[in-house]
C-alpha positions, 0 to 999 in steps of 0.5 A: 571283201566285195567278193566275199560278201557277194559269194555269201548272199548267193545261196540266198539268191539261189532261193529266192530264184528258186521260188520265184521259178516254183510261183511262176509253174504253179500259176502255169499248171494252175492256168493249164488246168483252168484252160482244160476245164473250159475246154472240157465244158466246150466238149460237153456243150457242144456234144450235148446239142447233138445227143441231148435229145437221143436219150434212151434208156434200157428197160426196166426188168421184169424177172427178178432172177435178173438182179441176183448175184452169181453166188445166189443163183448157183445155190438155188440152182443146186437146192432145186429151188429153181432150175438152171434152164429157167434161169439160162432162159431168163438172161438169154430173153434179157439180151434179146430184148436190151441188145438193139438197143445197146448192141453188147452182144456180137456173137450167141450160142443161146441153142447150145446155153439152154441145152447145156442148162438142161443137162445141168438140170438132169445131173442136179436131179441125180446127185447125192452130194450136192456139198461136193457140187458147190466146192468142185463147181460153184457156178454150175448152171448160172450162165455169163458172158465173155468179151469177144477178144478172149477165145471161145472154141468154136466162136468168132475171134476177130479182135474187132478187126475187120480183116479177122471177121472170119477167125474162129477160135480153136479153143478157149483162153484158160479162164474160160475153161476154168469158169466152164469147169466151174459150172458156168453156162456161156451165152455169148460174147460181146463187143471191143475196141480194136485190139482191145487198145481204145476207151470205147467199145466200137469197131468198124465189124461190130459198130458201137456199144451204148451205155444201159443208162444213157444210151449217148454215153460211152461204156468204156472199153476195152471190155465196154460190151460185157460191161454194158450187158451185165448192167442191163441184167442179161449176165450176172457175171463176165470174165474180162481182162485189163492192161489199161483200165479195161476191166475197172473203166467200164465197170465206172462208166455202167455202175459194176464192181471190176477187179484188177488182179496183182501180176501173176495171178491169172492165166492169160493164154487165150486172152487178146492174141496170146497163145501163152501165158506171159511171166512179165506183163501188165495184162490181168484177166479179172471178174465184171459183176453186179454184186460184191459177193460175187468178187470172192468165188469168182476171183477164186476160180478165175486164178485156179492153182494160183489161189493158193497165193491169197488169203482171200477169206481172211477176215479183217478187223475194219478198224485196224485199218490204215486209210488213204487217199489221193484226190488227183493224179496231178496229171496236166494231160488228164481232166480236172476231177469234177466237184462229184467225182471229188465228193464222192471220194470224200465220202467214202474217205469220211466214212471210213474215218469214222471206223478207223479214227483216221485217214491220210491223204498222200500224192503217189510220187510220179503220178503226174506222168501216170500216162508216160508211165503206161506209155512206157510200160506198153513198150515193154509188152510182147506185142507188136501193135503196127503188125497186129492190127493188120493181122500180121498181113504186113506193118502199118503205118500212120501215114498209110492208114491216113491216105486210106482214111482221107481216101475212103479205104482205111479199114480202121477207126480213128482211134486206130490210127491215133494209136499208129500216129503214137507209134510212129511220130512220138518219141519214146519214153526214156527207160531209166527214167520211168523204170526209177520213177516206177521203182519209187512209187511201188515202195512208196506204195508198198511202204505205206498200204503194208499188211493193214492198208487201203487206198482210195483214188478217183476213178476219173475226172467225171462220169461217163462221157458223150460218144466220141468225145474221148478221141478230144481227151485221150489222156483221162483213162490214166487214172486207171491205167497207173495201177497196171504199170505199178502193178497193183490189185485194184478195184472199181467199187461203184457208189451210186448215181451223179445227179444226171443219173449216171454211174461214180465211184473209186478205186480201191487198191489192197486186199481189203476191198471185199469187206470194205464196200459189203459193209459200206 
């Protein structure tokens, strides 16, 4: 009789045991991130008494051909409303006078630009169809600018690696053929991380990129040095490319739209050390742009025969639309999401409420692994970072790299050799794991954004952060870097300035974001 009184009240005690174990984790994750975020404050204090008093600031522009869209200047261009050597000019006078003081820009081709701009001139001046021009080459004469690790024919390719200073690209990533095709004018080429692999945009060939609004501040990376140029007005476009946040981190941290095509779309030989295109990887290349309608055509081009695939001029009906969103990953390895961060997403979250009478906040299950998912989803690239980074010379080694470093000899940043300490001390992923957890997210995404929805996600925990201060905090890029392992179009929409002037806003996943944030 005892035993089976005891045998009863046991799913009882199982519950209570169970709650008491859910208490005590959730005061330990609470703990966790309090310490976090006292540790984040500590970082910025003590950052802040060394760069605080650097402060500088690009300067104002003067030319107001500088703040128009791409799409604007093409159609100017091809009405003979001005010439494409005038504007070519003007982005190239821009760059001179913005890239002391951030250095962007590592590689120029300003001679060959304008030349080029005045060829562009000369076959407007003799064309009779200048309805044809504007669908075959819908940015003929308006200049950009491309990031050093996608190849250029004839330019420099190093990758930020020290030991392919002298590489020169023997012909140019497809993307760039497309946009050159297209009309556009390349002026130059700017800064990396190493292997394109780092949240900053610094390299021991190249030095260090500065953030066009506080020049203390980090631009992000790895396509930091087109970030940095189209927002100080020397481009009006980029092309960039993104595994990680690449494309949408620097277009946060310098205030720019930054789209993450879906997998597939766009071609991705000639970008990083690609010699092809890949069928399965987590890699996209995507536009960098100042205006919103810039993303559309520029998209369009950059996907080629692809195109065909989106119903990228398909209108929507806003209030149809299906809102969601998710106010933190839950990832005790990231940052706190700071109070601006938060009420910048609730905004934009209030706002479209009000169109469409509702919006749901979710948790995308497995975001609180999101940077063991991508830590996952790199190992399944084709791509051997221990061998890459020393130009197939020979495998590095995190031990190695540490002697020379200790020893004065490492070719390398630091944030190279945290990449080989991963590499080389911390243990793998477990497959299954991450390809279910995965799996469940992308339904459960895909179930509930369907054919009408959108979803909003913080950008970050906070905006752009001191030089340096990301080798305390490597984890924080995994707010962007989950959409690339679920694979998902995702964009970076900026909404205006924090009250220390620097550049927030979010991320927006589905189709829908061209006319979201036109009309918000």
């Amino acid at each position: 009789m005892c035993t089976s009184v005891k045998n009863k009240d046991l799913p009882q005690d199982q519950d209570t045991l169970q709650f008491i174990k859910n208490l005590c984790w959730n005061f330990l994750r609470c703990m966790i991130v309090q310490l976090h975020f006292l540790f984040d404050n500590i970082i910025d204090f003590v950052f802040g008494i060394y760069y605080d008093k650097k402060v500088k600031k690009v300067p104002p522009i003067k030319n107001k051909l500088l703040l128009e869209s791409a799409v604007s200047l093409a159609e100017k261009i091809r009405t003979k409303k001005i010439t494409s050597e005038e504007v070519v000019r003007a982005y190239i006078e821009r760059c001179k006078e913005v890239n002391d003081l951030i250095n962007a820009i590592v590689e120029d081709r300003y001679s060959d630009a304008i030349e080029e701009a005045k060829a562009v001139d000369a076959m407007i001046e003799k064309c009779t169809d200048l309805d044809k021009i504007k669908i075959t080459q819908p940015f003929l004469g308006v200049p950009f600018t491309t990031k050093e690790s996608n190849r250029v024919k004839g330019l420099i390719h190093s990758m930020g690696l020290t030991c392919r200073s002298n590489h020169r690209a023997e012909e140019d990533a497809t993307t760039v053929r497309f946009l050159k095709e297209a009309g556009a004018i390349l002026i130059a080429t700017s800064n990396v991380p190493e292997l394109n692999l780092w949240t900053e945009s610094r390299n021991n060939l190249y030095g260090q990129t500065n953030n066009p609004y506080n020049t203390t501040r980090t631009v992000g990376g790895s396509s930091g040095g087109e970030a940095a140029i189209v927002t100080a007005c020397g481009a009006p476009f980029s092309i960039s490319s993104d595994i990680g946040g690449s494309i949408r981190l620097p277009a946060f941290f310098n205030g720019l739209f930054g789209h993450k095509p879906s997998e597939g779309l766009t071609p991705m030989a000639g970008i990083g050390l690609r010699d092809k295109d890949y069928p399965d990887t987590m890699a996209t290349v995507g536009p960098l742009c100042k205006k919103a309608e810039d993303l559309i055509p520029f998209l369009k081009v950059l996907i080629g025969p692809n195109v065909f695939k989106l119903k990228l001029d398909e209108p929507v009906n806003l209030k149809n639309l299906k809102v969601f969103y998710q106010e933190s990953s839950g990832d005790l390895r990231v940052s706190k999401v700071n109070k601006t961060m938060r009420a910048t997403l609730l905004k934009a979250v209030q706002h479209f409420r009000e169109i469409t009478g509702s919006a749901t906040k979710i948790k995308i299950p497995g975001s609180e692994y999101s940077f063991k998912l991508w830590r996952y989803g790199m190992s399944c690239e084709n791509f051997n970072f221990k061998l890459a980074i020393t130009d197939q010379r020979y495998v590095a080694s995190a031990c190695g790299e540490i002697y020379n470093l200790l020893t004065g000899n490492s070719q390398l940043t630091l944030a190279a050799i945290l990449k080989l300490i991963e590499e080389d001390f911390f243990p793998r992923e477990n497959a299954e794991w991450a390809k279910s957890t995965i799996a469940k997210a992308k339904e459960f995404l895909t179930e509930k954004l369907s054919d009408n929805g959108v979803l909003f996600y913080p950008s970050a925990p906070f905006p752009a952060s001191y030089h340096y201060t990301a080798l305390l905090r490597p984890f924080n890029f995994s707010y962007w870097a989950l959409f690339n392992v679920l694979r998902f179009p995702t964009c970076q929409v900026p909404l205006g300035l924090s009250e220390q002037g620097l550049p927030i806003g979010i991320q927006v996943l589905d189709c829908y974001i061209w006319h979201l944030f036109v009309l918000y």
